[in-house]
Every structure is written in structure tokens, then in C-alpha cells.
RORO-695171 format. One record per residue (C-alpha): residue number from 0; residue in three letters; z, x, y. Coordinates in pm, 1 decimal. Example, Ala and Ser with C-alpha at 12.3 -4.5 7.8 and 13.67 -1.06 7.14 Angstrom:
BEGIN
(0, Ala, (780.0, 1230.0, -450.0)),
(1, Ser, (714.0, 1367.0, -106.0)),
end
This chain:
BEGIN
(0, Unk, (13756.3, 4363.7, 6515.1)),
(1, Unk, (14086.6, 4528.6, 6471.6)),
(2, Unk, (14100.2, 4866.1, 6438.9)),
(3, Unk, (14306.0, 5003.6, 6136.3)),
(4, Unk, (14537.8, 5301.0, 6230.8)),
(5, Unk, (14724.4, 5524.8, 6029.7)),
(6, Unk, (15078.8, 5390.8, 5945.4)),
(7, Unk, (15237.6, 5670.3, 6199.1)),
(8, Unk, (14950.7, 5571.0, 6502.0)),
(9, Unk, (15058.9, 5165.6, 6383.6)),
(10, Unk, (15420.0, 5213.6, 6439.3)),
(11, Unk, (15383.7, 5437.3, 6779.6)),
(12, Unk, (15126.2, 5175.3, 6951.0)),
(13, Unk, (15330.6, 4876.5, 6815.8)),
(14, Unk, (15624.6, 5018.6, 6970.6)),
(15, Unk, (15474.8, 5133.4, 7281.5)),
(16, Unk, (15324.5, 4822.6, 7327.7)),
(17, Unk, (15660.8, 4679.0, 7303.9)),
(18, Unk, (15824.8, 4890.6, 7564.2)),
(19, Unk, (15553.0, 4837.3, 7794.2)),
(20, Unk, (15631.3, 4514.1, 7792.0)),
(21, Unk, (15987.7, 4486.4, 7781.8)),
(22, Unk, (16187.5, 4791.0, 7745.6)),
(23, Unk, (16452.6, 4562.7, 7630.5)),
(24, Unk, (16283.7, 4415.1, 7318.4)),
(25, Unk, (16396.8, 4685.8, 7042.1)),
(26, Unk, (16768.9, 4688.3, 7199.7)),
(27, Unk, (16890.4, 4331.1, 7166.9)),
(28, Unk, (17034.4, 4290.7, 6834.4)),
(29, Unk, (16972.1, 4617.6, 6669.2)),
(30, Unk, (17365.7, 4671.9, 6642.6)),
(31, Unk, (17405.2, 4301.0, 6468.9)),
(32, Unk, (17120.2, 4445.6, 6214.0)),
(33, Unk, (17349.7, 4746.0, 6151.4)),
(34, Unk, (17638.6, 4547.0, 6076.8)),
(35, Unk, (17423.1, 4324.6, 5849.9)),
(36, Unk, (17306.6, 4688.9, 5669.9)),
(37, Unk, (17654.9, 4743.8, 5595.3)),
(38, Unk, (17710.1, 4492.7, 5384.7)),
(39, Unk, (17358.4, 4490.0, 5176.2)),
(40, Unk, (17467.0, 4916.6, 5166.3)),
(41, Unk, (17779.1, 4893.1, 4992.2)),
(42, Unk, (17719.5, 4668.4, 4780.3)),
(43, Unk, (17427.7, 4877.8, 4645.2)),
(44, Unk, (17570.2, 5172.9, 4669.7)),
(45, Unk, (17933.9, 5166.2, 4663.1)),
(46, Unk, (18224.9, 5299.4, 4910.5)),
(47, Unk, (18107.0, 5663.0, 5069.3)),
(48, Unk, (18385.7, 5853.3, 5031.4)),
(49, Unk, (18256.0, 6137.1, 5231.7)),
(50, Unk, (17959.4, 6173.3, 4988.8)),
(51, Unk, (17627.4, 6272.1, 5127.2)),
(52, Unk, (17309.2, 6121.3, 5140.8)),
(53, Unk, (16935.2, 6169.8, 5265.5)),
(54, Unk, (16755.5, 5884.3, 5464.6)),
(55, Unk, (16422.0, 5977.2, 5384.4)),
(56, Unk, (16217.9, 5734.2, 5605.9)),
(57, Unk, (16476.8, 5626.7, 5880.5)),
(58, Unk, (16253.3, 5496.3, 6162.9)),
(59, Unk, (16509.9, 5366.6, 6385.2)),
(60, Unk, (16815.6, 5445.1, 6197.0)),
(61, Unk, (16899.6, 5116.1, 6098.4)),
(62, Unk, (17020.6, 5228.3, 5753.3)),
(63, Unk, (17154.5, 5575.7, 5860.7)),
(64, Unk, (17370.0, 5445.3, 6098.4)),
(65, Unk, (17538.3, 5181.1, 5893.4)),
(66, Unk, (17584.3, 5479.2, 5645.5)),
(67, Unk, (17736.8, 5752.4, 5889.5)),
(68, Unk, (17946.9, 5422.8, 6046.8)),
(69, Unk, (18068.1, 5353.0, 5644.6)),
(70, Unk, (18201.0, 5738.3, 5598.9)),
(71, Unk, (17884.4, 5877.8, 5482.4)),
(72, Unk, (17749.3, 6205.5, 5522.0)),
(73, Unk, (17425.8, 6135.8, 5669.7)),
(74, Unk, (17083.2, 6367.7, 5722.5)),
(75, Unk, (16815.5, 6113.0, 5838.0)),
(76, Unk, (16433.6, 6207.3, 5853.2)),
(77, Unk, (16115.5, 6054.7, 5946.4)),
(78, Unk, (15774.8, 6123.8, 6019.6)),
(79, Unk, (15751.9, 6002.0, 6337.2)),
(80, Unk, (15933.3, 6144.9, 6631.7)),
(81, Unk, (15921.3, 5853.7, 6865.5)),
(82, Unk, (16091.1, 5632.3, 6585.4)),
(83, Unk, (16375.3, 5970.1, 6579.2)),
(84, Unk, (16424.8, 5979.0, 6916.0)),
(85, Unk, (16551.1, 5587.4, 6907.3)),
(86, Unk, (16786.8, 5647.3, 6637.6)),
(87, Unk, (16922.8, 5989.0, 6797.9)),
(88, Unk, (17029.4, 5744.1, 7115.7)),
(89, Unk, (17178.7, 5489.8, 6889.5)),
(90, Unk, (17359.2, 5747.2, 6714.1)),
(91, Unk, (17482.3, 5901.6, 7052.7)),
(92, Unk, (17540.6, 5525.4, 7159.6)),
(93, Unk, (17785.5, 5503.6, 6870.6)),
(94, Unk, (17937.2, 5861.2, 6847.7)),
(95, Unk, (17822.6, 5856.1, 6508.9)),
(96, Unk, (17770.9, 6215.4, 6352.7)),
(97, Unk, (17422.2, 6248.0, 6198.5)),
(98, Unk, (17169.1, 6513.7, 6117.9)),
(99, Unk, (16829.8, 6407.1, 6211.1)),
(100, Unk, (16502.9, 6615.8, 6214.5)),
(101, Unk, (16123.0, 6514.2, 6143.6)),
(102, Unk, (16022.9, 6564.1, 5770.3)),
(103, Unk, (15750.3, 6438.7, 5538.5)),
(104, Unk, (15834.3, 6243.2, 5230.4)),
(105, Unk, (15617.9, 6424.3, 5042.4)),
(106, Unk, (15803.3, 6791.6, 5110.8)),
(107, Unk, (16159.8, 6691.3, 5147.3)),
(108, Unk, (16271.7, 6964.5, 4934.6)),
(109, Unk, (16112.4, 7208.1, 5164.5)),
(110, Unk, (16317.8, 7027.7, 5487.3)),
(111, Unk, (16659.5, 6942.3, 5350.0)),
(112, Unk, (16917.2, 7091.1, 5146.0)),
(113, Unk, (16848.1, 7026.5, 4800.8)),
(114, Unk, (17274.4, 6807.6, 4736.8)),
(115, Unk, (17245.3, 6508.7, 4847.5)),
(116, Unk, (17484.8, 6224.9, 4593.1)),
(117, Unk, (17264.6, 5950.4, 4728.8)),
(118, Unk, (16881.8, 5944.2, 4863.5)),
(119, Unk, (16732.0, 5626.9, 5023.1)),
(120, Unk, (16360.5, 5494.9, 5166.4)),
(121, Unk, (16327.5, 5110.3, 5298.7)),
(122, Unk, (16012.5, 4965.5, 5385.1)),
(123, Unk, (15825.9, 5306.3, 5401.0)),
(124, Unk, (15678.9, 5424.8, 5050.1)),
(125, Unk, (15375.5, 5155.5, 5049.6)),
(126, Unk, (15301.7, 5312.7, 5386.7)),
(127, Unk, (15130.5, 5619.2, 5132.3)),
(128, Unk, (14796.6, 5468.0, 5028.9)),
(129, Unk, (14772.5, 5724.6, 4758.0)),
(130, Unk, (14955.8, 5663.0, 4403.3)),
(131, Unk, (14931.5, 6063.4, 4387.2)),
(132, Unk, (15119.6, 6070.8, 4724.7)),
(133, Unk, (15400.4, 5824.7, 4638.2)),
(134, Unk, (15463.4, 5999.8, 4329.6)),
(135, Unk, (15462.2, 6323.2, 4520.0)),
(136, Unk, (15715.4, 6151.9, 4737.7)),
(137, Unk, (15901.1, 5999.0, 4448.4)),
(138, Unk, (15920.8, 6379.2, 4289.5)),
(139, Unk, (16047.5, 6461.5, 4660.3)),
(140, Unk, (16352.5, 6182.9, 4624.5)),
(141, Unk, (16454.5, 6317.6, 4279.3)),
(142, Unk, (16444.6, 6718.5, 4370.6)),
(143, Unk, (16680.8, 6717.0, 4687.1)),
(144, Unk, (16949.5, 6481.9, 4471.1)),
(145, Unk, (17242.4, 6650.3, 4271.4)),
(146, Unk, (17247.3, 6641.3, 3907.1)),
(147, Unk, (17331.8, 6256.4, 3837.4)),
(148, Unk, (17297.4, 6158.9, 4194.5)),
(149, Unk, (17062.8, 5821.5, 4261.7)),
(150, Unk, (16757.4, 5687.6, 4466.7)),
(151, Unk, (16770.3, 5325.6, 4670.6)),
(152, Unk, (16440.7, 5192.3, 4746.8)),
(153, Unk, (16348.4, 4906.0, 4916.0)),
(154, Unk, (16031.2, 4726.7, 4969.9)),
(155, Unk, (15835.8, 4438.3, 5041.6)),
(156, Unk, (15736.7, 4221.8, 4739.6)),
(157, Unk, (15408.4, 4245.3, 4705.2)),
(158, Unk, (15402.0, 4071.5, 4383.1)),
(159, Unk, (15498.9, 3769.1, 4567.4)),
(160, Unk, (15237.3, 3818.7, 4865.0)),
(161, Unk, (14961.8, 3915.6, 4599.9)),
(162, Unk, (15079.3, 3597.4, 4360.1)),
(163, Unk, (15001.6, 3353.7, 4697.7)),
(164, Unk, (14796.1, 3553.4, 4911.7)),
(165, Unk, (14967.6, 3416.8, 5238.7)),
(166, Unk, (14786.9, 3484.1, 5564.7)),
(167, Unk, (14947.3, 3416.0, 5911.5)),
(168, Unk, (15282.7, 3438.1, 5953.0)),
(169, Unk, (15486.9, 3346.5, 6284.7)),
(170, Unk, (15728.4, 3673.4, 6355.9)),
(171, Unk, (15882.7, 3610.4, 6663.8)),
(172, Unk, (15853.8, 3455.4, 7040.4)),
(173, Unk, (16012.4, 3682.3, 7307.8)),
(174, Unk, (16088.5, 3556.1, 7669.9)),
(175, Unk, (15999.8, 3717.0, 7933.4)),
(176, Unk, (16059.9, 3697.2, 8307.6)),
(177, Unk, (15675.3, 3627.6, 8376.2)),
(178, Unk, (15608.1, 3487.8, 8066.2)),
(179, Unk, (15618.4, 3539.0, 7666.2)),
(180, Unk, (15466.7, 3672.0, 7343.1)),
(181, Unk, (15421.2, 3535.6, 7036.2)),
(182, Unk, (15424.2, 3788.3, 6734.5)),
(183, Unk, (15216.4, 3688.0, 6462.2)),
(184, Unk, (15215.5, 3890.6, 6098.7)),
(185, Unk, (14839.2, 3870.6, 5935.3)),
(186, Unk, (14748.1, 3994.3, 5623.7)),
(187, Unk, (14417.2, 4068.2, 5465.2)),
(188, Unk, (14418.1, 4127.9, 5088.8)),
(189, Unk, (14130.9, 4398.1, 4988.1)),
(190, Unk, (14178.1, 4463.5, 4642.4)),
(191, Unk, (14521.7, 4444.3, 4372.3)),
(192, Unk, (14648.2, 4789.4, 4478.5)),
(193, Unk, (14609.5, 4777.1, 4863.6)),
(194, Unk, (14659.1, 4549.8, 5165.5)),
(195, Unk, (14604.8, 4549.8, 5580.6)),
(196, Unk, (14929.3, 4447.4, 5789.3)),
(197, Unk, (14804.5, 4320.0, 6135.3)),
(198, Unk, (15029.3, 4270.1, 6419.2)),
(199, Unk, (14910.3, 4015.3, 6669.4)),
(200, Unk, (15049.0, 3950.4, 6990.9)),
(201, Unk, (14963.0, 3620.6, 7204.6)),
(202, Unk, (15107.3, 3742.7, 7591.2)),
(203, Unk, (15139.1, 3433.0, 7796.8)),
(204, Unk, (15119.9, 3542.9, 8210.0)),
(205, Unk, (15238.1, 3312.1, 8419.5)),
(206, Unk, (15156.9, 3556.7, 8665.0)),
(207, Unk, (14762.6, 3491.2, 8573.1)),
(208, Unk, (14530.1, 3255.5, 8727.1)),
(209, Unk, (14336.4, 3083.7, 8528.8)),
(210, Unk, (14316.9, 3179.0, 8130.2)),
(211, Unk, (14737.9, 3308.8, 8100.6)),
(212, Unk, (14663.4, 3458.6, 7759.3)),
(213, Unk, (14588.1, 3816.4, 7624.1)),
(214, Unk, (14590.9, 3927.1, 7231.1)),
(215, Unk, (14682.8, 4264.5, 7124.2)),
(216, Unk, (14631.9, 4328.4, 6757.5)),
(217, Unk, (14753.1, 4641.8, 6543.8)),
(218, Unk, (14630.6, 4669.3, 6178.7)),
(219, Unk, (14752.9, 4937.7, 5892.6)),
(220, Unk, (14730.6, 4990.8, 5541.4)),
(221, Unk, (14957.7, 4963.9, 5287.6)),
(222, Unk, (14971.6, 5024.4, 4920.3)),
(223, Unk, (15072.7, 4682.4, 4747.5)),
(224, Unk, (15237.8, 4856.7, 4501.4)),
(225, Unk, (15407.8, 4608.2, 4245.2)),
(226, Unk, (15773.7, 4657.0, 4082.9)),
(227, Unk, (15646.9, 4747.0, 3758.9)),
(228, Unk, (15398.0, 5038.8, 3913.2)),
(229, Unk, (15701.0, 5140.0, 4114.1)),
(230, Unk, (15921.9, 5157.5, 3768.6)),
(231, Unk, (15689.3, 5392.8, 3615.1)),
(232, Unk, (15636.0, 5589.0, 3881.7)),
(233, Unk, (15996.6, 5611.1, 3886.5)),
(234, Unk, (16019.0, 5690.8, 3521.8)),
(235, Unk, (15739.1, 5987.3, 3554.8)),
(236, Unk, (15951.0, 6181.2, 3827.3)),
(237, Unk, (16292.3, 6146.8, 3574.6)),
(238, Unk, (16493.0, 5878.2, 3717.4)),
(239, Unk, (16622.9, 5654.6, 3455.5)),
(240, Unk, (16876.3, 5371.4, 3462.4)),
(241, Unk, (16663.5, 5178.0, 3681.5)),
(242, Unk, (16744.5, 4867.1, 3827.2)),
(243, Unk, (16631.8, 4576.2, 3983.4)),
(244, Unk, (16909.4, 4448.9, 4238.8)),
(245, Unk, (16922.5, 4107.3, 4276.2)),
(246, Unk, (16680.1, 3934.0, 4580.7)),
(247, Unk, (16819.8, 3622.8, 4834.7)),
(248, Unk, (16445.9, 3507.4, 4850.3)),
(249, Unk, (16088.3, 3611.7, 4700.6)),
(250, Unk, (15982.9, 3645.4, 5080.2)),
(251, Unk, (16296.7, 3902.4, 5139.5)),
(252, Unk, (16203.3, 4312.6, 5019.3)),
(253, Unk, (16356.3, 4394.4, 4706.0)),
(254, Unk, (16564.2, 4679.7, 4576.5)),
(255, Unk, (16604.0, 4951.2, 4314.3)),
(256, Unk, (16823.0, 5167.4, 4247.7)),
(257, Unk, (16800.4, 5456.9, 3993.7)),
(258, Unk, (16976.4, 5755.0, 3876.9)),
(259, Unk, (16858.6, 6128.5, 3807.4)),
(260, Unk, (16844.6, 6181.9, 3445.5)),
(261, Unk, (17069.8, 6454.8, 3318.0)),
(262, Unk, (16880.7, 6756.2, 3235.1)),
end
């Protein structure tokens, strides 16, 4: 039986886990997936030009660092500190000049300076399980912008995954010296409005007589919340001009970006 943490507990184990294993494993390509975050940013968002913007859910930095590297003025928060601390050393890593500090979602305005042009979350507003909560958060996004500033969201498409219902899904294989692990993606549909992400990892050791395999499993909840929820939810805080940006596959998250309506 896998025991279902909260999102913040799922993210520290998964990444301690990780470590433990092989520091290496979070290091090897992370500046190729900034450079890729570039592109998909500017497009969406157009060129900087020393404008600032909030990162509301960072994690790692991925997106905050391919801002501050694109001229942006970047404050980048998260809820959990071990995910900061990565992105502070990648920052340093690239002398990049950002402004991190822990923050909830659901209080930005009481954590940040309320003039940001831009505000972004990717991958992180499903990990609220309560529609009361995103919409605080949502309410969050829209205070701390500037009159006619805008909100970029990106998620995973869970009208796709609820459509299908897909279960197992093969992540990755990483090498090790004694060894590998396989990373496996489960899912486990409980209702329309609310899912369980499982992380399983097969660890081969050669090192092992005998049986060589050990699995690991992490499980969270998320909030399958659907484009059209996420439009009115959208809609209630006062964003308007929403839209849909275009997708590269129905497996890939989506995007939306919206602006604050004037008044």
C-alpha cells in the first residue's frame, strides 16, 4: 500500500530519494531544460524588457531562471525550501540576479510586493486539492499584478488523462555505477475532480545477491482540474482575455495566459 503524502512531503522524499541515490540525477540536463524554457517563455510572454515578474511556484527554478537569463526582473517563491535551495545554487551557478524567498500561493500578496507586469505558476496549482484554495491562490496571482499586467499558467491536461484514464507510464531509466532505476508514473483515478500521482522506482543492485530489485513508491494528490473549471475560476478572480495557447501534444501540459481586467 502506498502511502499518500502531502504534495510538499511528495516532492521532498522524491527528491531525497533521488539524491540518496545519485546526487547527480537532478544536475544533468537541468541547464538544456532552461534553454528549452526560453523559448516556450517568450513566445508566451514576449521580450522582458526589464519588466518584472513573480514565479509563484518555482520548485527548482526552471522557469525563473530562463526569465532572469531573458532580462527579466525576477522574485521566485515556493513552498518548499529544499526545492529553493536548488534553484538559489543554480542561480549562483549562473550569476543570475534573483529574489527568492518561501511563500504560499495562497498569501502572495502578504509576501511580495504587490507590481509585478507578469505572474506565472507551472505544474503547481492542481497540487491544492481544494477548489476554495485554488481560487484563493488564483485571487493571490491577480492582487500582486499591476493594473493590466497578466497570469501564465501551466498544467497538466487532465482532460486528456481523465478522457483515457491511462495507468503506468515509463518515466525514465537512470544508470548507475552499481546498477539502475527505472521510474515509473502511476495514476489512480478516484473521482472527476481528483487524482493520485505515484512515483515508482524499480532499483536494480548488482551489488545484491540473490533478488537485485527494490521498489520505492511515492503517491500524492492532485486536483484534476479541467480547462474549462480553470477558465472560470479565472473569470471569478477578474482576469479576462483568457487564452488557450496552443499545445505540441495532448500528453504535453497546456497553457493560459490571461490579463487583469481594468478596474
Amino acid at each position: 500500500m502506498v502511502e499518500i503524502l502531502s504534495a510538499d512531503a511528495f516532492y521532498t522524499h522524491v527528491a531525497a530519494y533521488m539524491q540518496r541515490l545519485d546526487p547527480t540525477w537532478d544536475n544533468g540536463d537541468w541547464r538544456a531544460h532552461i534553454a528549452d524554457e526560453q523559448a516556450i517563455l517568450a513566445t508566451a510572454l514576449g521580450p522582458a524588457n526589464g519588466r518584472a515578474i513573480l514565479d509563484a511556484s518555482c520548485g527548482t527554478g526552471r522557469q525563473a531562471l530562463a526569465l532572469a537569463a531573458l532580462g527579466w526582473q525576477v522574485t521566485a517563491v515556493d513552498y518548499t525550501p529544499a526545492a529553493l535551495q536548488i534553484a538559489q545554487e543554480r542561480a549562483r551557478q549562473l550569476d543570475l540576479h534573483i529574489r527568492f524567498q518561501t511563500a504560499d500561493m495562497r498569501q502572495l500578496s502578504a509576501s511580495v510586493p504587490q507590481a509585478f507586469d507578469w505572474a506565472i505558476s507551472c505544474m503547481a496549482l492542481d497540487n491544492l486539492l481544494d477548489d476554495a484554495e485554488i481560487q484563493a491562490a488564483i485571487a493571490e496571482l491577480w492582487q500582486v499584478l499591476r493594473p493590466h499586467g497578466c497570469c501564465y499558467i501551466r498544467l497538466r491536461d487532465f482532460d486528456h488523462l481523465l478522457a483515457g484514464k491511462p495507468r503506468y507510464e515509463m518515466r525514465e531509466e537512470r544508470v548507475l555505477p552499481t546498477g539502475r532505476v527505472l521510474r515509473l508514473e502511476d495514476w489512480i483515478y478516484e473521482s472527476d475532480t481528483h487524482v493520485i500521482c505515484i512515483y515508482i522506482f524499480l532499483h536494480e543492485d548488482l551489488t545484491k545477491p540473490g533478488y537485485r530489485w527494490k521498489t520505492t513508491a511515492y503517491g500524492y494528490r492532485r486536483r484534476a482540474l479541467q480547462k474549462a473549471d480553470l477558465a472560470r475560476m479565472l473569470r471569478t478572480a477578474g482576469f479576462a482575455d483568457i487564452i488557450f495557447l496552443p499545445q505540441s501534444s495532448p500528453w504535453s501540459p497546456y497553457a493560459v495566459v490571461a490579463a487583469k481586467a481594468a478596474g
